[in-house]
mmCIF file of the N, C-alpha and C atoms, coordinates in Angstrom:
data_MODEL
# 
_entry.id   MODEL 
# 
loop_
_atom_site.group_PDB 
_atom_site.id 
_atom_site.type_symbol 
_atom_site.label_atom_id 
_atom_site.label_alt_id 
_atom_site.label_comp_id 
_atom_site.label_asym_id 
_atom_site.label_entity_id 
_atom_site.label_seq_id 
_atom_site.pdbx_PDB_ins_code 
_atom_site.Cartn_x 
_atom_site.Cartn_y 
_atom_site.Cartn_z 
_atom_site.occupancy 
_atom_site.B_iso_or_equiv 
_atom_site.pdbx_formal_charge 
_atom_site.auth_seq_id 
_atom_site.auth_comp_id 
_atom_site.auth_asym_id 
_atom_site.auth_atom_id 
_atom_site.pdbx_PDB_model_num 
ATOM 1   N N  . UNK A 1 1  ? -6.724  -7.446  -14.884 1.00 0.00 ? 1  UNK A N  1 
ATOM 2   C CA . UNK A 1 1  ? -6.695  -6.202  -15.584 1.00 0.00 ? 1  UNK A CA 1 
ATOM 3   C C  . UNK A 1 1  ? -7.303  -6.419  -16.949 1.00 0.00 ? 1  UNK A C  1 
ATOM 4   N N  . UNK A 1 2  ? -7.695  -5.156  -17.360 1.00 0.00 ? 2  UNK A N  1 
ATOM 5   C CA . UNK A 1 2  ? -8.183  -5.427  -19.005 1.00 0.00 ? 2  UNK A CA 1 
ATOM 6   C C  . UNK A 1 2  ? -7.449  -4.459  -20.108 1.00 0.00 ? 2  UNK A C  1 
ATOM 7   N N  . UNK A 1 3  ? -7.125  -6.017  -21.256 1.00 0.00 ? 3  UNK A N  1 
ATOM 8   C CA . UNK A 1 3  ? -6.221  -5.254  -22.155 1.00 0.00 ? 3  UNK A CA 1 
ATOM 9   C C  . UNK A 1 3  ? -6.946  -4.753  -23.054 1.00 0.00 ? 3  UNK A C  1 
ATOM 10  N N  . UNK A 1 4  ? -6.863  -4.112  -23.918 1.00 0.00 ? 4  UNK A N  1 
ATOM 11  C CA . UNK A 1 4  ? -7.648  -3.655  -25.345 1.00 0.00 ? 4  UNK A CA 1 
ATOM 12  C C  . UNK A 1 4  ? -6.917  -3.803  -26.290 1.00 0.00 ? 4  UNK A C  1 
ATOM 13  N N  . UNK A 1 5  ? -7.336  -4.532  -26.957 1.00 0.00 ? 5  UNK A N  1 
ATOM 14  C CA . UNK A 1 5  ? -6.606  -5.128  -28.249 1.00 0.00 ? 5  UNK A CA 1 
ATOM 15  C C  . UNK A 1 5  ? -6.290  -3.838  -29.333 1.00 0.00 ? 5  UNK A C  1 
ATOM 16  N N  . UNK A 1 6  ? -5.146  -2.947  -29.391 1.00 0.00 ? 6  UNK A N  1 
ATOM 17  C CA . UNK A 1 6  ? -5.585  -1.929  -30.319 1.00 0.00 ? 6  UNK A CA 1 
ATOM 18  C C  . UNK A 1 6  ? -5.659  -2.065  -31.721 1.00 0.00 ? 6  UNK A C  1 
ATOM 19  N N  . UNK A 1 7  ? -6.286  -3.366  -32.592 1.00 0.00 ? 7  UNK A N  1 
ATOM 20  C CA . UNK A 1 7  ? -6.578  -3.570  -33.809 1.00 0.00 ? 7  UNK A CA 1 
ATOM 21  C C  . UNK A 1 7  ? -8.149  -3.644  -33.865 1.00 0.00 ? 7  UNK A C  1 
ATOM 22  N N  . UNK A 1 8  ? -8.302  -4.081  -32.630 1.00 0.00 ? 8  UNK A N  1 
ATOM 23  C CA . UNK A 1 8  ? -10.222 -4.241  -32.621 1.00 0.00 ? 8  UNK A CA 1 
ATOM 24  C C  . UNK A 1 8  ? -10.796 -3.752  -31.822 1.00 0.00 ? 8  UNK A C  1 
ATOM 25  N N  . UNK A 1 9  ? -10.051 -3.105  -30.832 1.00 0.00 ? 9  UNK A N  1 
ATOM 26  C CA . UNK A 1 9  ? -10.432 -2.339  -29.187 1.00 0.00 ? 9  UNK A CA 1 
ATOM 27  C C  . UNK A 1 9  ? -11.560 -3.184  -28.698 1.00 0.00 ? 9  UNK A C  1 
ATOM 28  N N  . UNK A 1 10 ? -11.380 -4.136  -28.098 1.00 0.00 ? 10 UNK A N  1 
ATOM 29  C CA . UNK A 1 10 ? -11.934 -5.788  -27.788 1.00 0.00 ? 10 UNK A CA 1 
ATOM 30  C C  . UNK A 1 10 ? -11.107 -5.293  -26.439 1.00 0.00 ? 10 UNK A C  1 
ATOM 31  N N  . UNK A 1 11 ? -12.074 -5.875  -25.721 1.00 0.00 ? 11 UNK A N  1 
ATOM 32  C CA . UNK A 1 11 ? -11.131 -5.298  -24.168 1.00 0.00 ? 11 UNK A CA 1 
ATOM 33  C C  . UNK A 1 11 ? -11.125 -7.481  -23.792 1.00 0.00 ? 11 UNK A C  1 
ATOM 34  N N  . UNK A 1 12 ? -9.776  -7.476  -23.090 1.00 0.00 ? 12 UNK A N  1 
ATOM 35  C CA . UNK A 1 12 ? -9.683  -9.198  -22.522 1.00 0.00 ? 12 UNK A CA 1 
ATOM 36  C C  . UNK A 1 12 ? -9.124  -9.001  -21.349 1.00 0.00 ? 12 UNK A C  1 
ATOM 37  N N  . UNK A 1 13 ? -9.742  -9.777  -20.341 1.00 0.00 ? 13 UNK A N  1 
ATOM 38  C CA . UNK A 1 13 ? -9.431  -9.952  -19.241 1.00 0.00 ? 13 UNK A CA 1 
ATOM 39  C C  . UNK A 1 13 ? -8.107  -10.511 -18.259 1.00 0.00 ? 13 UNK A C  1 
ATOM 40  N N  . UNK A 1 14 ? -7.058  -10.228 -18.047 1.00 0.00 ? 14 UNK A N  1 
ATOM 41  C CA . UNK A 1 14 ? -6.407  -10.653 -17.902 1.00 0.00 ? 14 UNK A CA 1 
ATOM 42  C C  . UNK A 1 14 ? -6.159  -11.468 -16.490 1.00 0.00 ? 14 UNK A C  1 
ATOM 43  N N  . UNK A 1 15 ? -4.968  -12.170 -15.316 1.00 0.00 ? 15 UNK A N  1 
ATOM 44  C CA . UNK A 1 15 ? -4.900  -12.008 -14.227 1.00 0.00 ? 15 UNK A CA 1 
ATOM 45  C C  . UNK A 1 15 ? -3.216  -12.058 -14.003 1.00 0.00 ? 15 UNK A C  1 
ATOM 46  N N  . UNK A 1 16 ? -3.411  -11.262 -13.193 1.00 0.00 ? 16 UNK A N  1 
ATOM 47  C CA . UNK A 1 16 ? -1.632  -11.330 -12.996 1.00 0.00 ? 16 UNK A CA 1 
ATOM 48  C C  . UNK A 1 16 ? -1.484  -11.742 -11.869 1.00 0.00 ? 16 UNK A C  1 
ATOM 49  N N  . UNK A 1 17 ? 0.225   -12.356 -11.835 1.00 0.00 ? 17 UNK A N  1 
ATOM 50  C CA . UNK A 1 17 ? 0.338   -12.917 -10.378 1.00 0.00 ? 17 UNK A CA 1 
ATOM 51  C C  . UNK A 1 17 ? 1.612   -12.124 -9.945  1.00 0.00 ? 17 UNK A C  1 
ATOM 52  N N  . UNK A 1 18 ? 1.203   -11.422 -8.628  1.00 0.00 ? 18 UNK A N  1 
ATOM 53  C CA . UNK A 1 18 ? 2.468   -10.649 -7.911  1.00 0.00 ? 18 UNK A CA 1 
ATOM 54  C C  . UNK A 1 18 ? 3.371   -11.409 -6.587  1.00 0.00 ? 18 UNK A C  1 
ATOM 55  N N  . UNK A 1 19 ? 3.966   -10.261 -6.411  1.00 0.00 ? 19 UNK A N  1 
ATOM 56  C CA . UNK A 1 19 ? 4.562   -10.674 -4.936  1.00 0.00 ? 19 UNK A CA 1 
ATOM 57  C C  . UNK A 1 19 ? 3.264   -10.450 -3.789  1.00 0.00 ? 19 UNK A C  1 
ATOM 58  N N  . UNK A 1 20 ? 4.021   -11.096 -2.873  1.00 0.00 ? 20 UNK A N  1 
ATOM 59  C CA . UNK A 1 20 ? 3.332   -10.988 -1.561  1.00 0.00 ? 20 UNK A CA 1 
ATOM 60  C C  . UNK A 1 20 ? 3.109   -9.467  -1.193  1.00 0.00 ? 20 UNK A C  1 
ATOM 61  N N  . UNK A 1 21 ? 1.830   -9.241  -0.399  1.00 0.00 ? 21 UNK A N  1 
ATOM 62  C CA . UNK A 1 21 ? 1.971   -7.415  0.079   1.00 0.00 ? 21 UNK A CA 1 
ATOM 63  C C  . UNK A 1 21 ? 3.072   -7.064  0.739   1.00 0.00 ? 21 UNK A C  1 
ATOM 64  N N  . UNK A 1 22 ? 3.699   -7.928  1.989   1.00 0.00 ? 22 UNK A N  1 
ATOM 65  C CA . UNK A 1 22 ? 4.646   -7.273  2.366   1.00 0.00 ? 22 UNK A CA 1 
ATOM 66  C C  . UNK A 1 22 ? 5.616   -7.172  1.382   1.00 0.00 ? 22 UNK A C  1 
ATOM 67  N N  . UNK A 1 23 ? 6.181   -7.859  0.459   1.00 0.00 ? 23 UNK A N  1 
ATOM 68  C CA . UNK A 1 23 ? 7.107   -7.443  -0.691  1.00 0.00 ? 23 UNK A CA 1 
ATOM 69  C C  . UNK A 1 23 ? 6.621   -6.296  -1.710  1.00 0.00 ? 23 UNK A C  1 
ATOM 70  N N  . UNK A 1 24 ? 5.801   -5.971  -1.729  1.00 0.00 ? 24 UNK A N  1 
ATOM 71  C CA . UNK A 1 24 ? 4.892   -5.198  -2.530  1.00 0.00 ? 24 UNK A CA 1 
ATOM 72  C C  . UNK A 1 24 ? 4.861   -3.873  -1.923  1.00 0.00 ? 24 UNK A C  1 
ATOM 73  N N  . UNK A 1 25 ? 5.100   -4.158  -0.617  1.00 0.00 ? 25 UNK A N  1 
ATOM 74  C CA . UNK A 1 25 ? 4.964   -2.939  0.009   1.00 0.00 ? 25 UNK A CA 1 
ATOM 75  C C  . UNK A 1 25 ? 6.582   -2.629  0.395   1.00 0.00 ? 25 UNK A C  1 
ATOM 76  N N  . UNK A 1 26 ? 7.513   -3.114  0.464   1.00 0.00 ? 26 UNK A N  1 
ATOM 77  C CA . UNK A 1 26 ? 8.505   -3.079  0.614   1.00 0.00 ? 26 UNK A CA 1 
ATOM 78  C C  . UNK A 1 26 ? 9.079   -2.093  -0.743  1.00 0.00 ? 26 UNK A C  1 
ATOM 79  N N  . UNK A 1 27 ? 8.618   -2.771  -1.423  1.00 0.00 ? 27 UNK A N  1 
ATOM 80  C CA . UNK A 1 27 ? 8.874   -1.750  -2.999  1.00 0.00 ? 27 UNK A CA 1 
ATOM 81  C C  . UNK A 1 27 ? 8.276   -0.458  -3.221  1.00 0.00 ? 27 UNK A C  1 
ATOM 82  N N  . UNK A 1 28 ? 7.306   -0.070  -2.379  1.00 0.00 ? 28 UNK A N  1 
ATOM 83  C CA . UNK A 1 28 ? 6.701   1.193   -1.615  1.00 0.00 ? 28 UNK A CA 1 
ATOM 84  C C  . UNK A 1 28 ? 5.030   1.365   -2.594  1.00 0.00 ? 28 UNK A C  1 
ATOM 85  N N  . UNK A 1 29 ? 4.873   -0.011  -2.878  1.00 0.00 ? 29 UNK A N  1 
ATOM 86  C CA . UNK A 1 29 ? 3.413   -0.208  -3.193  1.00 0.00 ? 29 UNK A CA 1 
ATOM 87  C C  . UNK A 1 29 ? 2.301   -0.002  -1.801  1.00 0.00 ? 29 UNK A C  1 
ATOM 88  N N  . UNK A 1 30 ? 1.071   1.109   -2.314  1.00 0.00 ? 30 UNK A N  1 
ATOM 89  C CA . UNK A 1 30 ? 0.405   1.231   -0.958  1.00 0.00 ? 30 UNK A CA 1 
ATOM 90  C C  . UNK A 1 30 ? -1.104  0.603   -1.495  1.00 0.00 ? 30 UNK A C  1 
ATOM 91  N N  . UNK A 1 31 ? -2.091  0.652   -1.153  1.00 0.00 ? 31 UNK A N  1 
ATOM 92  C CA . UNK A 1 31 ? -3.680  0.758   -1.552  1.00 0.00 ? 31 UNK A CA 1 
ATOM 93  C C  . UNK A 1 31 ? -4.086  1.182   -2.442  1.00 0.00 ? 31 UNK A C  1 
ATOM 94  N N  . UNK A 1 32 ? -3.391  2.256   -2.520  1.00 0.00 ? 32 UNK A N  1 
ATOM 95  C CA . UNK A 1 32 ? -3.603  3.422   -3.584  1.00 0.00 ? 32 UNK A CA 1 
ATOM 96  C C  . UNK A 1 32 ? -3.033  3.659   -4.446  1.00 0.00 ? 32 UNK A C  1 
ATOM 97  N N  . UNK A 1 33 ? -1.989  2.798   -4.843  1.00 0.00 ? 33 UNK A N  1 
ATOM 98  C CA . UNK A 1 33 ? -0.945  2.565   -6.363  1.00 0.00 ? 33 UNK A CA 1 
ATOM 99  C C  . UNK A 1 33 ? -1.652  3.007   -7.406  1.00 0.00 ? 33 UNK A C  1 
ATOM 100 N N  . UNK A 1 34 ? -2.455  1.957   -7.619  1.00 0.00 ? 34 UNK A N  1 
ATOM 101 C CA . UNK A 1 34 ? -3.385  1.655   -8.662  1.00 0.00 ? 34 UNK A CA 1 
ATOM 102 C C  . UNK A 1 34 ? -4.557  1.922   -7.806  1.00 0.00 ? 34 UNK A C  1 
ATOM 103 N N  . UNK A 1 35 ? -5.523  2.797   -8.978  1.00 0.00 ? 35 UNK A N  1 
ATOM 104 C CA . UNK A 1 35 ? -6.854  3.184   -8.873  1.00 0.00 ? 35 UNK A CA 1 
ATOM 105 C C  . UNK A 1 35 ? -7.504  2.436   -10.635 1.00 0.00 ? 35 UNK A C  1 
ATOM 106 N N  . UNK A 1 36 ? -8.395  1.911   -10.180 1.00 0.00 ? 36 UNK A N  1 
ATOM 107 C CA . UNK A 1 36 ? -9.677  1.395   -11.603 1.00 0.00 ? 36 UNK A CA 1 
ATOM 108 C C  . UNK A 1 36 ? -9.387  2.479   -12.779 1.00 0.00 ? 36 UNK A C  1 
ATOM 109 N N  . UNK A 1 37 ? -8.994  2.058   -13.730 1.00 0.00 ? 37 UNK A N  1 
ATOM 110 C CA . UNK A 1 37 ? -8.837  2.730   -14.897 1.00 0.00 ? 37 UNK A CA 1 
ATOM 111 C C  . UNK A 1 37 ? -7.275  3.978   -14.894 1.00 0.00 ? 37 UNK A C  1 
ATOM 112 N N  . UNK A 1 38 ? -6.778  3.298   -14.176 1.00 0.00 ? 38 UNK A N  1 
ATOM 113 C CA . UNK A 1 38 ? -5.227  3.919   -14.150 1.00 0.00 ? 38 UNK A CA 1 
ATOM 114 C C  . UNK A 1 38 ? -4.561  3.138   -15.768 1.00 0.00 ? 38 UNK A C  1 
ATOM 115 N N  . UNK A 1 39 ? -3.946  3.690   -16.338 1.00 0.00 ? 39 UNK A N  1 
ATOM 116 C CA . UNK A 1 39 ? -3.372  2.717   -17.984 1.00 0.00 ? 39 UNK A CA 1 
ATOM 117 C C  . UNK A 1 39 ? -1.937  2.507   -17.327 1.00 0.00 ? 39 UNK A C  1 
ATOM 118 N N  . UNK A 1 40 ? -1.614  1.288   -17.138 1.00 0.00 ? 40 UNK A N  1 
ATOM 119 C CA . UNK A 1 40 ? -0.179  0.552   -16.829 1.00 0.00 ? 40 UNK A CA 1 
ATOM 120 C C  . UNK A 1 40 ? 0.324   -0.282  -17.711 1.00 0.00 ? 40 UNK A C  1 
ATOM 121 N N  . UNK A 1 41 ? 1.654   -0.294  -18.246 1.00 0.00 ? 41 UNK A N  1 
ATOM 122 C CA . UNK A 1 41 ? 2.291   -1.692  -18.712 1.00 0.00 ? 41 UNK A CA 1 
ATOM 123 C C  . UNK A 1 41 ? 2.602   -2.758  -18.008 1.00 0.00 ? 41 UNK A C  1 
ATOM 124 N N  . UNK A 1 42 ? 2.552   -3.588  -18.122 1.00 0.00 ? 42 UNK A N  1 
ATOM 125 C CA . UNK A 1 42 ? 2.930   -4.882  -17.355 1.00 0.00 ? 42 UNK A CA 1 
ATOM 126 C C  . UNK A 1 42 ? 4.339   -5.821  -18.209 1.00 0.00 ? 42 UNK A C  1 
ATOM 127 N N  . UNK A 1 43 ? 5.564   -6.131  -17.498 1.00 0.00 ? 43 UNK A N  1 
ATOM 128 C CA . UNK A 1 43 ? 6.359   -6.679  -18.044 1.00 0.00 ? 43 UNK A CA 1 
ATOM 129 C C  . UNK A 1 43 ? 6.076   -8.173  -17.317 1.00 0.00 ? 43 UNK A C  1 
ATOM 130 N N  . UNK A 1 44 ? 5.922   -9.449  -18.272 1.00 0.00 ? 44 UNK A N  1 
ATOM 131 C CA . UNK A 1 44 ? 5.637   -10.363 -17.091 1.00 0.00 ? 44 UNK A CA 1 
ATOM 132 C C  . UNK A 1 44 ? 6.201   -11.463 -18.106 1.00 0.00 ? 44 UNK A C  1 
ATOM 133 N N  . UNK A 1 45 ? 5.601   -12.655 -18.021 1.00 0.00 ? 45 UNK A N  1 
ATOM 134 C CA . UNK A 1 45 ? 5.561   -14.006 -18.545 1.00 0.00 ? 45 UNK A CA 1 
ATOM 135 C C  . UNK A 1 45 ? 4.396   -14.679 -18.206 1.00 0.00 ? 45 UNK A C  1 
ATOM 136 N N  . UNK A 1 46 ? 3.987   -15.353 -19.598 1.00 0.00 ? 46 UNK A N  1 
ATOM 137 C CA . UNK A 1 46 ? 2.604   -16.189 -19.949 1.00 0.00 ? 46 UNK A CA 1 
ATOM 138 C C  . UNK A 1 46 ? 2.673   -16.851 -19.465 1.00 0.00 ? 46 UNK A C  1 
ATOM 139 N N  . UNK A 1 47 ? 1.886   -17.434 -18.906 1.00 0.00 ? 47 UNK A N  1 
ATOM 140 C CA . UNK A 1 47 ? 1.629   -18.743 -18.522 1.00 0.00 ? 47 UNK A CA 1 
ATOM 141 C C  . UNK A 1 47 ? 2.060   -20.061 -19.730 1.00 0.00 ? 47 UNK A C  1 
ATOM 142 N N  . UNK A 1 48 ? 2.422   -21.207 -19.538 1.00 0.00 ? 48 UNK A N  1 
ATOM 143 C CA . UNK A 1 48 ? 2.470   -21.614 -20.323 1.00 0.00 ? 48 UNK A CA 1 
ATOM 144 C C  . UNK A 1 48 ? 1.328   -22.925 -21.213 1.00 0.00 ? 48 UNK A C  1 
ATOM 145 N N  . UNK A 1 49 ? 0.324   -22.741 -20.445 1.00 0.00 ? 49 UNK A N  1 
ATOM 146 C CA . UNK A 1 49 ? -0.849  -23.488 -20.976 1.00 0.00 ? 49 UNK A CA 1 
ATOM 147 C C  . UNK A 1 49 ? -1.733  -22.500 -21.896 1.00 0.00 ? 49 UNK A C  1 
ATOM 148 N N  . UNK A 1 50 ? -1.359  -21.201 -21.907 1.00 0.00 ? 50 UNK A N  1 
ATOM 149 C CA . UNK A 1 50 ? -1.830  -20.141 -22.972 1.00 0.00 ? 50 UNK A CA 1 
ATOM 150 C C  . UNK A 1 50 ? -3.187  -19.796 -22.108 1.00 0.00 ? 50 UNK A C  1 
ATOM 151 N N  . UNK A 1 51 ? -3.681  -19.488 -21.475 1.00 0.00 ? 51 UNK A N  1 
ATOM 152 C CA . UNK A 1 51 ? -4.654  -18.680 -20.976 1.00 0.00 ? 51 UNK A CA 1 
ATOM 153 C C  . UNK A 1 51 ? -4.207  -17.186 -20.771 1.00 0.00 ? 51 UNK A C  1 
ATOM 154 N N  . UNK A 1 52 ? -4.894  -16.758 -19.947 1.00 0.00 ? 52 UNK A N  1 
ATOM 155 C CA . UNK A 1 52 ? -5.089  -15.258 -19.991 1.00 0.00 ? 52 UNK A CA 1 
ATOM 156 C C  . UNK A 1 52 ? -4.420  -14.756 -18.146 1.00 0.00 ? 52 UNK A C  1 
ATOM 157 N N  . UNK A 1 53 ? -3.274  -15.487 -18.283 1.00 0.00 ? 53 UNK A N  1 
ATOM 158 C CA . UNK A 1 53 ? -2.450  -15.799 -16.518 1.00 0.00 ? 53 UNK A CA 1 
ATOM 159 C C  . UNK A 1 53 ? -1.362  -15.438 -17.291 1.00 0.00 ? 53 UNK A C  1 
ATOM 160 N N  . UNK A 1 54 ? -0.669  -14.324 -16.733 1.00 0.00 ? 54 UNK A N  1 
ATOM 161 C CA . UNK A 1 54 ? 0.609   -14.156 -15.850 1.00 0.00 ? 54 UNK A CA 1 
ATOM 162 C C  . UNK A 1 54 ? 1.525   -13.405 -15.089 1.00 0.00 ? 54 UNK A C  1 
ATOM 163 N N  . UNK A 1 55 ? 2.741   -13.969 -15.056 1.00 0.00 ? 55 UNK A N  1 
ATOM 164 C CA . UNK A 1 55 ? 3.679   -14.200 -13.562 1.00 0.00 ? 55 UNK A CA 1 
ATOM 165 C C  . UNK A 1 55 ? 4.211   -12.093 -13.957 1.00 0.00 ? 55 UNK A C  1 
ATOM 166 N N  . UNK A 1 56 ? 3.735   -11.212 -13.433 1.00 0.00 ? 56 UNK A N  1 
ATOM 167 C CA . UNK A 1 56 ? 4.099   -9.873  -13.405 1.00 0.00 ? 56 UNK A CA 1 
ATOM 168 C C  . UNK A 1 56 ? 5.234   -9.757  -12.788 1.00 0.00 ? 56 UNK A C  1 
ATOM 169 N N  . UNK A 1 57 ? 6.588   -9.339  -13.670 1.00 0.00 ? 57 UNK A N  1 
ATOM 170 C CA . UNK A 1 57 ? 7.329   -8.971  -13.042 1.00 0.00 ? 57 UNK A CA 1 
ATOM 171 C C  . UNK A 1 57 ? 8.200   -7.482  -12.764 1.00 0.00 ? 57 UNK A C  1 
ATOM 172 N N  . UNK A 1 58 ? 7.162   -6.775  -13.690 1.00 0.00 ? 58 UNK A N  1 
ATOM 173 C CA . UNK A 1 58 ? 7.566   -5.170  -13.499 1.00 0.00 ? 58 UNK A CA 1 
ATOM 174 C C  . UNK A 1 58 ? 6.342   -4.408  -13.874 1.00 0.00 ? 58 UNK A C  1 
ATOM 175 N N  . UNK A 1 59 ? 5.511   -3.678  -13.320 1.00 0.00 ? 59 UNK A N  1 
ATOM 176 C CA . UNK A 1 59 ? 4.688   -2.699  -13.542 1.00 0.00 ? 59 UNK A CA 1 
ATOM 177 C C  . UNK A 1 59 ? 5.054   -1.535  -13.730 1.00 0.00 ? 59 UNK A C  1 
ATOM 178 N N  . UNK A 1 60 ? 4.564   -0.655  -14.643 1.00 0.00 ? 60 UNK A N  1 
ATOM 179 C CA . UNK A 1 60 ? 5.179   0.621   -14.842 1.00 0.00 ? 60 UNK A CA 1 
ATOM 180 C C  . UNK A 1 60 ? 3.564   1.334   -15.218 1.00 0.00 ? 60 UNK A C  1 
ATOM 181 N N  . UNK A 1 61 ? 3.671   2.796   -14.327 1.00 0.00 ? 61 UNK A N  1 
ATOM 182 C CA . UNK A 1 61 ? 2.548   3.891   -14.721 1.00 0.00 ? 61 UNK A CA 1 
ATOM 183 C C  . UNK A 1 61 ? 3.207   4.748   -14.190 1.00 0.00 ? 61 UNK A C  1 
ATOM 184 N N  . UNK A 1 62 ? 2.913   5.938   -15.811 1.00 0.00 ? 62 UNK A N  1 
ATOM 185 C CA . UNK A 1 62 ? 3.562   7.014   -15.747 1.00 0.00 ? 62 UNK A CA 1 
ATOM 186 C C  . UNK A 1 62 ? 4.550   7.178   -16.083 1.00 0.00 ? 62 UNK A C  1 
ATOM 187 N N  . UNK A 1 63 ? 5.817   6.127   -16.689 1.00 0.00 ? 63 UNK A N  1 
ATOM 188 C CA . UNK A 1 63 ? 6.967   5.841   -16.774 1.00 0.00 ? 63 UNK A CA 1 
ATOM 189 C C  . UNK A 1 63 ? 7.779   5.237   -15.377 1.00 0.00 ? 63 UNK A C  1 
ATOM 190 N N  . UNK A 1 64 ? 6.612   5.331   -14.450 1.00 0.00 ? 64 UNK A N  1 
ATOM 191 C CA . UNK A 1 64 ? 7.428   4.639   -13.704 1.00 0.00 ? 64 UNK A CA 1 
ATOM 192 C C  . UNK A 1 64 ? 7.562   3.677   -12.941 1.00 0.00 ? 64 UNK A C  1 
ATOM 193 N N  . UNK A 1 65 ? 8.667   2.682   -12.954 1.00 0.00 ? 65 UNK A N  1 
ATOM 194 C CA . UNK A 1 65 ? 8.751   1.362   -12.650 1.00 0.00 ? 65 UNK A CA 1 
ATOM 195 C C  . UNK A 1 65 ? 8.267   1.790   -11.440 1.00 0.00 ? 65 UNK A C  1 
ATOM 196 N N  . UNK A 1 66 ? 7.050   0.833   -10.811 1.00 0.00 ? 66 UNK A N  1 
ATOM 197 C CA . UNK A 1 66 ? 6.794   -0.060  -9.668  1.00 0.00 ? 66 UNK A CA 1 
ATOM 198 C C  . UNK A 1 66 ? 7.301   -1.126  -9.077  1.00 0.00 ? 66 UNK A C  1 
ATOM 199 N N  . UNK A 1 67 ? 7.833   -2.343  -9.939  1.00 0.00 ? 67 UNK A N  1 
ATOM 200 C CA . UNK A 1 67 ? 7.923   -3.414  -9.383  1.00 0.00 ? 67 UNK A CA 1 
ATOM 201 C C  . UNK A 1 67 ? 6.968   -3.768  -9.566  1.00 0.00 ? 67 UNK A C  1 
ATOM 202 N N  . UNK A 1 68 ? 6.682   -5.623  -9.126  1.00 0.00 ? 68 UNK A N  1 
ATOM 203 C CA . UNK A 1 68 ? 5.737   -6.396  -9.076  1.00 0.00 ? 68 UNK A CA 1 
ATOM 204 C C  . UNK A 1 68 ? 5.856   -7.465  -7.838  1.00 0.00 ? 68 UNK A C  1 
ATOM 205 N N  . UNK A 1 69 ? 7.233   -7.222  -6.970  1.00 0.00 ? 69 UNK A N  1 
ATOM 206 C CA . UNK A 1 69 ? 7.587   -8.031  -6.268  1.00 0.00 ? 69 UNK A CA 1 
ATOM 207 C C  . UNK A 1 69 ? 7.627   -9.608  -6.564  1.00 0.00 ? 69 UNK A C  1 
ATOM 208 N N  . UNK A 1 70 ? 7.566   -10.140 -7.691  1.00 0.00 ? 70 UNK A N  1 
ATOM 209 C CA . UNK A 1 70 ? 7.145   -11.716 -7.541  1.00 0.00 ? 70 UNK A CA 1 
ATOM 210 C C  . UNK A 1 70 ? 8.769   -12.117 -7.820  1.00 0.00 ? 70 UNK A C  1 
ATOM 211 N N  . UNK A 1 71 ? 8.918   -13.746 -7.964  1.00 0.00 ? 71 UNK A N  1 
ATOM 212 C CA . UNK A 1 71 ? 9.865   -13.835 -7.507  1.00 0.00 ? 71 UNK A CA 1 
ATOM 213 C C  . UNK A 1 71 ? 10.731  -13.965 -8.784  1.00 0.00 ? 71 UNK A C  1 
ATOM 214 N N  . UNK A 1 72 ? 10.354  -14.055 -10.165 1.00 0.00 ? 72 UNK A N  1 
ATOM 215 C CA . UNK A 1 72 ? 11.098  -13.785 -11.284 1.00 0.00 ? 72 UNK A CA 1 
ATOM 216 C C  . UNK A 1 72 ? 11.232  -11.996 -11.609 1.00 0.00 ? 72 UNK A C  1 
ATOM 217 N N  . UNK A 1 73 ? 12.486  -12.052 -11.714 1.00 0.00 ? 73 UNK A N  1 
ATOM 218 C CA . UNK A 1 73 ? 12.965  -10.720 -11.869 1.00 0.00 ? 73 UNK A CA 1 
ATOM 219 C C  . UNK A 1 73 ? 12.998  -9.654  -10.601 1.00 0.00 ? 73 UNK A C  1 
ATOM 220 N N  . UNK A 1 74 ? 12.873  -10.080 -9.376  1.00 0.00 ? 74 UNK A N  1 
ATOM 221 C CA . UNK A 1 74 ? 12.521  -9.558  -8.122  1.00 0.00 ? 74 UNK A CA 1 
ATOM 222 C C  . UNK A 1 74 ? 13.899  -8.869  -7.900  1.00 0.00 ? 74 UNK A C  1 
ATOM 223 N N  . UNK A 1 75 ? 13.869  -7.276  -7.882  1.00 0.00 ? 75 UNK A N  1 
ATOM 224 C CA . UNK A 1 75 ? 15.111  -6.652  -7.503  1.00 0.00 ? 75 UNK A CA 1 
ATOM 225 C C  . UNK A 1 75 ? 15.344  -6.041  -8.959  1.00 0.00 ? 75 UNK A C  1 
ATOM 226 N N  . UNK A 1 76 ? 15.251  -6.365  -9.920  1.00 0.00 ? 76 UNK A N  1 
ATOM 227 C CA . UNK A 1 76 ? 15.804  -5.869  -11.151 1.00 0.00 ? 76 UNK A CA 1 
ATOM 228 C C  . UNK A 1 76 ? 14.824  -4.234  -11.594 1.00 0.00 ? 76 UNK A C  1 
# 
């Protein structure tokens, strides 16, 4: 995904890591969740070597929680 820095609107590339589809879909994620240029928050955790990786554990668009299925915070 790409963030935009809102002090310099610098767009950075991010990658997140989810659950599996069937968990993903279990949480009633389809194909069509997310469309290109949908604006989402991501609640997750950095990686800890500091790159531009991480572990997603709640998506929210629109106000509303998705899930991320992965296995930190899975259910909450």
């Amino acid at each position: 995904m790409n963030v935009k820095d809102e002090a310099t609107g610098a767009l950075t590339n991010w990658a997140l890591e989810m659950g599996a589809p069937s968990g993903l879909q279990r949480l009633g994620w389809t194909r069509n969740t997310l469309q290109p240029g949908d604006v989402v928050t991501v609640e997750g955790t950095r990686a800890r070597h500091g790159s531009k990786l991480a572990n997603a554990r709640n998506v929210f668009k629109d106000g509303k929680k998705l899930g991320a299925g992965a296995s930190e915070g899975q259910g909450n």
